[in-house]
C-alpha positions in Angstrom: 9.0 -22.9 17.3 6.7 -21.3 15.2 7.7 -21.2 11.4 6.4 -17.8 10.9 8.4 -16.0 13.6 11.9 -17.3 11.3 13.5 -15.3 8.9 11.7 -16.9 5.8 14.4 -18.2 3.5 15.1 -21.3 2.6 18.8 -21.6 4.3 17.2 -21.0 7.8 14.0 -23.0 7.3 15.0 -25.8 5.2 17.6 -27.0 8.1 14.5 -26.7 10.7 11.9 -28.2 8.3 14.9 -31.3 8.2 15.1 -31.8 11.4 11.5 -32.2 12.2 11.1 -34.4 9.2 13.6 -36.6 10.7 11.9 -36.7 14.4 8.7 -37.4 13.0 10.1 -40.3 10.5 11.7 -41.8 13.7 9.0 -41.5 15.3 7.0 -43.1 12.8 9.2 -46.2 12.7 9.1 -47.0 16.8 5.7 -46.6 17.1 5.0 -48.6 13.4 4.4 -51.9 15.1 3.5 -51.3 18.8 0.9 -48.5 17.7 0.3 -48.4 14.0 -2.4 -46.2 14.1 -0.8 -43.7 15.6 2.1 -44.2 12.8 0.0 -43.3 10.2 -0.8 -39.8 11.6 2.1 -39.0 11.5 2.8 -39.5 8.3 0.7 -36.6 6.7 2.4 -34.5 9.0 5.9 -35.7 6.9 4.2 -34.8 3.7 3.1 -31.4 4.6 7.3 -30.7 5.5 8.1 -32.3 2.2 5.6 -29.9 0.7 7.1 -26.9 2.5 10.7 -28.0 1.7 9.2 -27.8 -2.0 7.7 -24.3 -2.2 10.5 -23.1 -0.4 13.2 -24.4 -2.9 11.1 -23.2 -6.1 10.6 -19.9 -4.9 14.4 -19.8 -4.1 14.5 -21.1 -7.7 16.3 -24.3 -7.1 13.6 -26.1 -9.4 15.4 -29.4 -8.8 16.0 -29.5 -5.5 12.0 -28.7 -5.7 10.9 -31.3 -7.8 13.0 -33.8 -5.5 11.1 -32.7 -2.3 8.0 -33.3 -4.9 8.9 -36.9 -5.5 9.2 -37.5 -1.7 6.3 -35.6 -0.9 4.2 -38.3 -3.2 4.2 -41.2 -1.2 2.1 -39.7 1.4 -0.8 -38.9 -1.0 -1.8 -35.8 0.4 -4.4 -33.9 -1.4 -2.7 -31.0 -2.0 0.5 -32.6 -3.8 -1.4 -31.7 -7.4 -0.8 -27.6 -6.7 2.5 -27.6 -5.7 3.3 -29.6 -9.0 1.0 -26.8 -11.0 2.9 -23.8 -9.2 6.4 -25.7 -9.9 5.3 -25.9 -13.8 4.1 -22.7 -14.1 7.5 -21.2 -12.3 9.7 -22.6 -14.7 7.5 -21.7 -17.9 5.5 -24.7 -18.6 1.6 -22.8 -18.7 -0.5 -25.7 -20.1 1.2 -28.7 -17.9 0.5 -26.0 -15.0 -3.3 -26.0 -16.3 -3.4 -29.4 -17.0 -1.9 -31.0 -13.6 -4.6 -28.5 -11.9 -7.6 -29.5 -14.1 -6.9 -33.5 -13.5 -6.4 -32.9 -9.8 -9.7 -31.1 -9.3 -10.9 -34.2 -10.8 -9.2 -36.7 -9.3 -9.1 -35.7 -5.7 -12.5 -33.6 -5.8 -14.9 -35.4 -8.4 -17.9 -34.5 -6.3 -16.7 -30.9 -5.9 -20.0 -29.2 -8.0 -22.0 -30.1 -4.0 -19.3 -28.3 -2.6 -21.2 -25.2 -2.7 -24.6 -26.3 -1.1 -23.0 -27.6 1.8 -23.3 -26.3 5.0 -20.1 -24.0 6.7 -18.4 -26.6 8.8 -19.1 -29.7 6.3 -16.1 -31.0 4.7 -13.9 -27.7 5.6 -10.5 -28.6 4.6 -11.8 -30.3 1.0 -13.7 -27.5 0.3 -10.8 -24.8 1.4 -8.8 -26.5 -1.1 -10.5 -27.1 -4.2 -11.5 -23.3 -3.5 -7.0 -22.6 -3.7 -7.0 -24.6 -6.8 -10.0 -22.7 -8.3 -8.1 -19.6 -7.7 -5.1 -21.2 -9.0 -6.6 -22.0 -12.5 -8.1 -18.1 -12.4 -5.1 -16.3 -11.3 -3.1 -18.4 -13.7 -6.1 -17.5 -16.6 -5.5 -13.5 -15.3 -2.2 -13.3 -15.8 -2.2 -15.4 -19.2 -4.9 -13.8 -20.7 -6.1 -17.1 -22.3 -9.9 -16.1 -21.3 -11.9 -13.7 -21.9 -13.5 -11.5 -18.9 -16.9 -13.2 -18.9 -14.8 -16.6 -18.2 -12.8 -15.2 -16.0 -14.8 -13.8 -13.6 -16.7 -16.9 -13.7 -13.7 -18.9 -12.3 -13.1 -16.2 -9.6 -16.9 -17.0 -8.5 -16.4 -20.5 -9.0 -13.5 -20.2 -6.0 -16.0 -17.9 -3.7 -18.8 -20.5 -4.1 -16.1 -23.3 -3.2 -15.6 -22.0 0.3 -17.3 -18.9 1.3 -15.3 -18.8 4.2 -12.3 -18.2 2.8 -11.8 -14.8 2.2 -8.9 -14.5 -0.2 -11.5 -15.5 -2.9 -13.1 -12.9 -2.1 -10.2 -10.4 -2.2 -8.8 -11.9 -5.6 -12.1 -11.4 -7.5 -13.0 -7.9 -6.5 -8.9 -6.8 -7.3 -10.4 -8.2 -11.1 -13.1 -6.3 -11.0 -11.4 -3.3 -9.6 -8.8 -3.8 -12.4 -11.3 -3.9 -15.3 -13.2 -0.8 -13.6 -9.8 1.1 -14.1 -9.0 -0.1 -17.3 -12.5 1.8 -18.6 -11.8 5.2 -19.6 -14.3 8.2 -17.8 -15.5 9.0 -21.3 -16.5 5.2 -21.6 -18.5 5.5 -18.1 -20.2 8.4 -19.1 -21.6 6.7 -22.7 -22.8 3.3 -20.4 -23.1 5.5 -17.0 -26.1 2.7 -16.5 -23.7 -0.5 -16.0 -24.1 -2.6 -13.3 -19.7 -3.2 -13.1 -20.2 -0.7 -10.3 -22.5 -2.5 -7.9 -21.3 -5.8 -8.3 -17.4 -4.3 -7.6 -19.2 -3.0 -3.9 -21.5 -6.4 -3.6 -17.8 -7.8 -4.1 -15.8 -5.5 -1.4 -19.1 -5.5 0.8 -18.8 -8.9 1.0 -15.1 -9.1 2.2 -15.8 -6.8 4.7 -18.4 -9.0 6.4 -16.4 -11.8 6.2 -13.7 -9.9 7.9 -16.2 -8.9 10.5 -17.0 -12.5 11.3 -13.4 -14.2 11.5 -11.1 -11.3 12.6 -7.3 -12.5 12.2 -4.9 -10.1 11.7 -4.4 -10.2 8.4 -8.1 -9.8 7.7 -8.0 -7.0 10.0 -5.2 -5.7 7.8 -7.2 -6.1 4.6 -9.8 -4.1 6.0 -7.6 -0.9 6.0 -7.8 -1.6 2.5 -11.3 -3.0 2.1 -13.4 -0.4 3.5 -11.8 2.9 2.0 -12.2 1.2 -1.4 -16.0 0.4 -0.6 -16.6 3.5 0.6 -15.2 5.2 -2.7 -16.8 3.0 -4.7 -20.1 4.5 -3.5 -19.3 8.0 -3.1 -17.4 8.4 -6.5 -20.8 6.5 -8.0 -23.0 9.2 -6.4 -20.8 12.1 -7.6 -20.7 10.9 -11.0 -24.9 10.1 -10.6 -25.4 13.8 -9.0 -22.6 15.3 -12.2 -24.5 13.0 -14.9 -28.3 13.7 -13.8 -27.7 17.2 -14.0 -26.1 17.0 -17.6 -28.7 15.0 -19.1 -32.0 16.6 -16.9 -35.1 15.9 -19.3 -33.1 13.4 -21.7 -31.8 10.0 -21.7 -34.4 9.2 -18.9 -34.1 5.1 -18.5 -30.5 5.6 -18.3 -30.4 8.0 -15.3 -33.6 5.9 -14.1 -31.1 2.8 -14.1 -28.1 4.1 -12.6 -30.4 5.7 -9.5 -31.2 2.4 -9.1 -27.9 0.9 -8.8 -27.4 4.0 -5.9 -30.2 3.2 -4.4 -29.2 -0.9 -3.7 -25.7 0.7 -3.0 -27.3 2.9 -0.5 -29.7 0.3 1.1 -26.3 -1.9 1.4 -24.6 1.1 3.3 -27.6 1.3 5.3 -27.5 -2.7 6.0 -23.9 -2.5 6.7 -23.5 0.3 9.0 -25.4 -1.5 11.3 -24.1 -4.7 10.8 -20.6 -3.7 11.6 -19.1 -2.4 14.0 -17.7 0.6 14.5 -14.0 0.6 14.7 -14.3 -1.0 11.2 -15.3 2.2 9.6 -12.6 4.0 11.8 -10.2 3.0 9.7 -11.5 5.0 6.9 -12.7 8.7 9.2 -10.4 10.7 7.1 -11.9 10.0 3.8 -15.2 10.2 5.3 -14.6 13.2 6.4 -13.4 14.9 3.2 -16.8 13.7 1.9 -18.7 16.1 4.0 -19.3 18.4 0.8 -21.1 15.8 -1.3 -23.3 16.9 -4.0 -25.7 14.3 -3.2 -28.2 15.0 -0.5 -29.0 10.9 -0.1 -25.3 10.4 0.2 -24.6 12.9 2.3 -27.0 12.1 5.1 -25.5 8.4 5.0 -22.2 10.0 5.3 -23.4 12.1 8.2 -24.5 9.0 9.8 -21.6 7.5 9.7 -19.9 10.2 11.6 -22.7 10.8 14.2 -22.3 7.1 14.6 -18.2 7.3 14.9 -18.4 10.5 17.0 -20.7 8.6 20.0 -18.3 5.7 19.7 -15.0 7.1 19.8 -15.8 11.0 21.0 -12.1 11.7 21.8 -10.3 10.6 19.4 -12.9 11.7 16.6 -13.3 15.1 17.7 -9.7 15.6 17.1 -9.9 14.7 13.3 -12.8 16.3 12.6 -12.1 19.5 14.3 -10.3 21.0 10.8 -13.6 20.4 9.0 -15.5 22.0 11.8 -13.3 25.4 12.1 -12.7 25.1 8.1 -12.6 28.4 6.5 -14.6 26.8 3.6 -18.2 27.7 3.9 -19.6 24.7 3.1 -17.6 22.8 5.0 -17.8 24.1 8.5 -22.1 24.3 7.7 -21.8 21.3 7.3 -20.1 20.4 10.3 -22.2 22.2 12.5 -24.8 20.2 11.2 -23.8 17.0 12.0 -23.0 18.8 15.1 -26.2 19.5 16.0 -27.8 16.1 15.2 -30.2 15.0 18.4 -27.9 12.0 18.6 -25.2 14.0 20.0 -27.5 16.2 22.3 -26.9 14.1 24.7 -25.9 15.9 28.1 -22.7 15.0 28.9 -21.8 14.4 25.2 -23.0 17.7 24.5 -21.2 19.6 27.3 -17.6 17.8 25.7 -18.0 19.1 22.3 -19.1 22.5 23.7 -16.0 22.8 25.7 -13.9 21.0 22.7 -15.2 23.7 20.6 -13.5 26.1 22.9 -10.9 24.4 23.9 -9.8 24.8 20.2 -10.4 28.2 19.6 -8.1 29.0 22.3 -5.6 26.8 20.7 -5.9 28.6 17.3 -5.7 31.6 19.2 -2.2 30.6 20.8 -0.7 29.5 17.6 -1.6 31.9 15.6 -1.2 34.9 17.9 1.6 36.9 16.1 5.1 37.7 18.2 7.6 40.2 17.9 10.6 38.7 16.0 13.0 39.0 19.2 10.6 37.0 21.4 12.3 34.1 22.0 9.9 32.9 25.0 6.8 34.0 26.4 3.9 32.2 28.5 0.1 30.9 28.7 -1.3 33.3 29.7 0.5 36.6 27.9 -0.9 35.1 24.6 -4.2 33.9 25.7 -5.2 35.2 28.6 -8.4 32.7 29.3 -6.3 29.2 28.4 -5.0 28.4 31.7 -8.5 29.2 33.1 -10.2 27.2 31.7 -8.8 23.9 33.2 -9.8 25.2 36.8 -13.8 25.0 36.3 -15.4 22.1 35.7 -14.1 21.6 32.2 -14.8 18.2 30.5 -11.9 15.1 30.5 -10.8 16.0 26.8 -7.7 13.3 26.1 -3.9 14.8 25.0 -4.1 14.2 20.9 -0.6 12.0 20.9 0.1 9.4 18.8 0.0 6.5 21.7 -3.6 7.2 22.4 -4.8 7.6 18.7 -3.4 4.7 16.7 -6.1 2.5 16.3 -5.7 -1.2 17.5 -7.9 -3.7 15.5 -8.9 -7.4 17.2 -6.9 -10.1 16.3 -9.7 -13.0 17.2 -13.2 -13.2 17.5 -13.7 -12.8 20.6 -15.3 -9.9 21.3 -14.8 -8.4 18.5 -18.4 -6.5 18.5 -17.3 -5.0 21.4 -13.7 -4.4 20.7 -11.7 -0.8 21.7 -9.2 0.3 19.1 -8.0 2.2 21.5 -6.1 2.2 24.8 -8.2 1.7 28.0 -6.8 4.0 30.3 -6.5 7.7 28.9 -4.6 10.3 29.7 -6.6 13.9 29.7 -5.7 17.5 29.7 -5.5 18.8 33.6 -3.9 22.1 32.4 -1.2 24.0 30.4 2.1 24.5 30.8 3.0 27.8 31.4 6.5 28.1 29.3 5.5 28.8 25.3 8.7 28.4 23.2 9.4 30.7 20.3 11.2 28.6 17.7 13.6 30.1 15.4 11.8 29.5 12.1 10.3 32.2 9.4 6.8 30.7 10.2 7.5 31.1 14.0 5.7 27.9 15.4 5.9 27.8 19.2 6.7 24.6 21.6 4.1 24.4 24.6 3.3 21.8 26.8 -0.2 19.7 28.2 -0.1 18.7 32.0 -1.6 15.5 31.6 -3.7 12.9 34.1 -0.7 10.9 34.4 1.3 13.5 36.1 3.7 13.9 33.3 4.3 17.2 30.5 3.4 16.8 27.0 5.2 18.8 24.8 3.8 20.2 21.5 4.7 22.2 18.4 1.8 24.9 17.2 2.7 25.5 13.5 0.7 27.9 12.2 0.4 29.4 8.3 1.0 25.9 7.6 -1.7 23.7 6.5 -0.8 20.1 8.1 -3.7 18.4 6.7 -1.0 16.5 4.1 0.8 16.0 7.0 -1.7 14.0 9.3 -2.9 12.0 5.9 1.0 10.9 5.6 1.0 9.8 8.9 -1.7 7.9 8.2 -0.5 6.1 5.5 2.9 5.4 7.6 1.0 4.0 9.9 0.0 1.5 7.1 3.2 0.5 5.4 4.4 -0.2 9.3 1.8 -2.0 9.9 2.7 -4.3 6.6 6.3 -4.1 7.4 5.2 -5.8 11.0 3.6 -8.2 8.9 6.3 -9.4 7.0 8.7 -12.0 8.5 12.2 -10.5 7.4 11.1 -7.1 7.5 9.8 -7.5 11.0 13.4 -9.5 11.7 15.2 -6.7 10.3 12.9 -3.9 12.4 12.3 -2.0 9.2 9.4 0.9 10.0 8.8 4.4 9.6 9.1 6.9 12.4 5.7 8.7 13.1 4.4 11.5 15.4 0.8 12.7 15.7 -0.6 15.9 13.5 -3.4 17.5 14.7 -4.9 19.9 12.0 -6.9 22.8 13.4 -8.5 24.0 10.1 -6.0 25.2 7.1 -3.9 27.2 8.2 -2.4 26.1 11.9 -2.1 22.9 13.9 -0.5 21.1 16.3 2.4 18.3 16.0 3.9 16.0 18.7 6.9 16.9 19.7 9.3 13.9 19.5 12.0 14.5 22.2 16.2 14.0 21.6 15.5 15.0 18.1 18.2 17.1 16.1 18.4 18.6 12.1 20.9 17.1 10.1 21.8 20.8 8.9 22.6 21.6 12.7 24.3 18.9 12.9 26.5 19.3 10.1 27.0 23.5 10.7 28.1 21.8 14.5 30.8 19.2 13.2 32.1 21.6 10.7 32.4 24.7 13.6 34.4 22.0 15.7 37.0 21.2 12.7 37.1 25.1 11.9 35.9 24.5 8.5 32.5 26.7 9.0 31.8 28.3 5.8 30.0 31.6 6.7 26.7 33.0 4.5 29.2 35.9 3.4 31.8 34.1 1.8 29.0 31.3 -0.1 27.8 34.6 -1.6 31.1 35.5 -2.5 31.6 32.3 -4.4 27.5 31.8 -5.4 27.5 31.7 -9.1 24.7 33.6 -11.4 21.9 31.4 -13.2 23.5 32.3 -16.2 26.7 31.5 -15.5 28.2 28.7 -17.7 28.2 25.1 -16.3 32.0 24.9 -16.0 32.4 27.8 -13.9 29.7 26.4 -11.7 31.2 22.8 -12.1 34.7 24.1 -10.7 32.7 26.6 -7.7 31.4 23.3 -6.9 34.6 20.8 -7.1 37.3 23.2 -5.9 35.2 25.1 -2.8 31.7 23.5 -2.2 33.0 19.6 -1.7 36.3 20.3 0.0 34.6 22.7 2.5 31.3 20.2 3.5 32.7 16.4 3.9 30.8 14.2 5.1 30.8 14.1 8.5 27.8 11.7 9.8 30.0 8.9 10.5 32.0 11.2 12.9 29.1 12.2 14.8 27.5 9.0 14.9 31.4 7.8 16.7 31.4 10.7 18.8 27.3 10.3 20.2 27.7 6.6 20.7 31.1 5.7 21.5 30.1 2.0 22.8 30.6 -0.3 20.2 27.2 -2.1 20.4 25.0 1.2 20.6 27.1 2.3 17.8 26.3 -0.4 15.6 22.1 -0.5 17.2 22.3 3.4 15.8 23.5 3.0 13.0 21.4 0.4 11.8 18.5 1.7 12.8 19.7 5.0 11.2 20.2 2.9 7.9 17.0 1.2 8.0 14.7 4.2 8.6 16.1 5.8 5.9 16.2 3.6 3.5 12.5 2.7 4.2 11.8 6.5 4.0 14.0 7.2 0.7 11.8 4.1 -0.8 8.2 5.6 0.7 9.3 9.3 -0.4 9.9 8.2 -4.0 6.5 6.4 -4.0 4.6 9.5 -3.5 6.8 11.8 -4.8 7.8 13.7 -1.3 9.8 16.9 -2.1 11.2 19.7 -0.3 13.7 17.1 1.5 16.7 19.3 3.3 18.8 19.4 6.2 15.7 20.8 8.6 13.6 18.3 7.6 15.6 15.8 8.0 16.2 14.6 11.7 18.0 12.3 13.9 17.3 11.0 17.0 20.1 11.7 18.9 19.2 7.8 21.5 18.4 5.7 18.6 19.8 6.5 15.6 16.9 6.9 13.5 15.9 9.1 11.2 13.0 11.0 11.0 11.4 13.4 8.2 9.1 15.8 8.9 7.0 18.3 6.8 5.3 16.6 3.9 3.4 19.8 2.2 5.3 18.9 -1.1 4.1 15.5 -2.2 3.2 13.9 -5.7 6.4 15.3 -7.1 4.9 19.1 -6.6 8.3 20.2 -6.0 10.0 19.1 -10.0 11.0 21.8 -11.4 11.1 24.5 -8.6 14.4 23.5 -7.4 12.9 21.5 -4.4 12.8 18.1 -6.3 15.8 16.9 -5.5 18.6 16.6 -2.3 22.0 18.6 -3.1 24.8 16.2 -3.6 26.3 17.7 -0.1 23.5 16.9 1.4 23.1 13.0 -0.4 27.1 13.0 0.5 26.3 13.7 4.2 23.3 11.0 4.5 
């Protein structure tokens, strides 16, 4: 049994770790006389569960029970013993014994550890790996102390890198320090030393972890990268803003400055260069979006590297970039869609049967903008294909390119988990599933914005349902998703998060340009405000729109009257009534209690992610639950970043927070 795959606490591990400690002693004892050798091998493997036993107990905060596993750890002399014993002392307090059990071990168990970093990769691995943790140690512990000063500091980060090169949390540790001091210096600051080198070495720093991720995919490397390379990348595009902003301040003064920063652009730029075609690239996948809002940069020398970058994704992936980059490409931004056109157009893409696809993607989307957008008398409930756009249905019946159905299966990107391969790795699924045609039935849903439900006949034989929105720009939306997809992905991560199934629910969002788009239609969904006007109609205690207004109250009116409207008719009128519905959908006991956790846990994650970014505009339509599994799923995220405080959408209503 893997150790990792157990809810990580120290009541369920210890009583494992136990167990095997006693097998292994055993073990040790029977084989101590007819093969010693073979005794003593087992008895680092004791240690080790000694050591485990340890951290788990001090970061339960049983610093006794700790320091007891400590004491039987030492008889095994393992190498390592010296950190635990700093972590312990630093735990409960005791800073310079912490630093002063982690300086004597570095000396005692490494004295030769200044040729550590001359050696060659696989000489002396697990010596070098950790001195390089107790390095970091003796860093972290200086960071978060303050006892150095930021010359010092960064000089013990490096110290760890140079350790064990390999190692790649070194790597992350040092450039989160120099990303801290970055943000600590004020924009005014910059702009008085816009020539410091702080910059470049932050992107050497994050450059570096990328490469290192390239050459030893796990999957938490392949994790950091989602964080890696959209910090790199801003790195060198915010640089080349504030280089294109400053040159054109100081033009004809303050010459060696702008001199010096062009040249820190220029070796950020001939890293880019290196790098993009070093790696490969689903790496850069991970950060299209951002690249894409970069299309507009001031820069010409940037630009064209950002360009690349695209071209390069674009012949990669083609499907699933063309549908992210097809809102830049119909923007209604001048600039923008130039732009796009552009990189369009670059000889790269010529390509015949490359070119053919984005010529009929380009269509393929105008029709779609057409369909959504296409306005419809308000007692349409219904309509088809081919009554709003005539040429749609057509155009599936010449010989139209395989252009894949934009749902969320096909477009989450998959990143390797071991080396092998990884140059040649597809973040995606092998076998597609295209557009064969259009469903003929088109929806008319009952909203002021009027977004319509149609459907994609797809290679697999099945129907694909969809929601057009349009006069709604869902470019918020898909970037949400995105970041979702992130938190899930750490939430898989985790141990006890992964135990307790704790996740977001997330659809694709296709953004056409800034006004329309298309979502996935998540099927057995229903509104929590439906829901509510339902149970209330079936115990006959449906309030009506006429008799709220009779009761509404006037913005001047004085808080008790509005306090006793809401006491004496609003609360006794709306009860909560979840529970009843969640007894009523799922009357088994044991998908009952399934739904309702799951119900619990997806909001709960969502309530916690939604305060984090500041999502607003949360009410009984946007709320929804799926009527199979219980969990709840939020949809439209235009009001984020707390936009809604102080225009009445900041907050849920008490009847609705009573009903959740």
């Amino acid at each position: 049994m893997k150790l990792e795959n157990v809810q990580q606490s120290s009541s369920v591990l210890e009583p494992i770790l136990s167990l095997r400690r006693t097998v292994l002693e055993l073990s040790s004892r029977l084989l101590e006389d007819q093969v010693p050798s073979a005794a003593r091998e087992l008895e680092p493997l004791i240690g080790k569960l000694w050591l485990k036993s340890a951290e788990l107990a001090r970061k339960a905060g049983s610093f006794h029970q700790a320091y007891n596993c400590i004491l039987n750890a030492q008889k095994y002399n393992l190498k390592e013993l010296f950190m635990e014993k700093a972590k312990l002392h630093w735990e409960k307090g005791e800073q310079e014994l912490a630093f002063t059990t982690l300086r004597r071990g570095l000396q005692e168990q490494f004295p030769d550890m200044a040729n550590f970093k001359n050696m060659a990769a696989g000489e002396r691995k697990e010596d070098r790996k950790l001195c390089a943790e107790a390095k970091l140690l003796v860093a972290t512990y200086n960071d978060e102390t303050v006892n150095v000063d930021m010359d010092v500091n960064i000089g013990s980060y490096k110290e760890a890198v140079n350790v064990y090169r390999e190692w790649e949390k070194s790597l992350v540790c040092l450039a989160q320090y120099y990303d801290r001091v970055l943000m600590s210096v004020s924009e005014e600051e910059k702009d008085l030393k816009f020539g410091s080198s702080d910059i470049f070495l932050l992107v050497d720093l994050v450059v570096d972890l990328t490469m290192i991720l390239t050459f030893t995919p796990t999957p938490w490397k392949m994790l950091t990268c989602t964080i890696s390379m959209p910090r790199l990348l801003s790195i060198y595009l915010d640089y080349g803003t504030r280089f294109a902003d400053i040159a054109k301040k100081n033009k004809g003064s303050r010459v060696q400055e702008v001199a010096a920063m062009k040249g820190y652009l220029d070796k950020m730029s001939n890293l880019m260069d290196n790098y993009m075609q070093r790696l490969p690239p689903y790496m850069f996948l991970t950060a299209f979006s951002q690249i894409i809002s970069r299309i507009c940069h001031p820069l010409p020398d940037v630009y064209s590297r950002v360009k690349m970058l695209i071209v390069k994704l674009i012949l990669a992936f083609p499907q699933q970039c063309m549908w992210m980059f097809i809102a830049s490409w119909k923007s209604s931004f001048p600039l923008l869609s130039k732009r796009s056109h552009e990189i369009l157009q670059d000889p790269l893409l010529k390509q015949a049967r490359l070119n053919k696809f984005i010529s009929d993607f380009n269509r393929l989307a105008d029709k779609f903008i057409e369909l959504i957008n296409t306005p419809v008398d308000e007692s349409v409930t219904s309509t088809t294909v081919s009554d709003v756009v005539r040429g749609l249905p057509l155009l599936f019946q010449t010989n139209f390119s395989k252009i894949m159905i934009p749902v969320q299966q096909l477009r989450s990107i998959m990143l390797p988990s071991s080396e092998d391969g990884k140059n040649l790795h597809n973040p995606f699924p092998r076998s597609m599933v295209y557009i064969v045609g259009m469903d003929e039935e088109v929806t008319i849903l009952a909203s002021l914005q009027k977004p319509r439900r149609f459907g994609f006949r797809g290679s697999d034989g099945k129907l694909h349902l969809m929601m057009g929105k349009p006069k709604d720009d869902l470019r918020k939306d898909f970037r949400i998703m995105e970041f979702h997809s992130i938190i899930n992905k750490y939430l898989q991560k985790d141990p006890e998060s992964r135990q307790r199934g704790l996740r977001i629910c997330t659809y694709s969002v296709v953004p056409l340009n800034e006004e329309c788009g298309i979502v996935e239609w998540v099927p057995n969904l229903i509104g929590l405000r439906p829901l509510m006007l339902e149970m209330y109609k079936d115990r006959k205690i449906l309030v009506t729109g006429r008799e709220l207004k009779k009761v509404a109250c006037a913005v001047s009116d004085p808080v008790t009257k509005k306090k006793k409207v809401f006491l004496e008719f609003l609360l006794p009128k709306h009860p909560p009534v979840l529970a009843d519905w969640f007894r009523q959908t799922f009357p088994d006991p044991y998908s009952w209690f399934c739904a309702r956790t799951a119900y619990n846990r997806t909001t709960a994650v969502m309530s916690i992610v939604g305060y984090i970014v500041g999502l607003g505009d949360r009410h009984g339509e946007n709320i929804l639950i799926d009527c199979t599994t219980g969990d709840a799923i939020h949809v439209d995220f235009n009001c984020l970043f707390n936009k809604g405080i102080g225009q009445g959408s900041d907050k849920l209503s008490d009847i609705l927070l009573r009903g959740l």
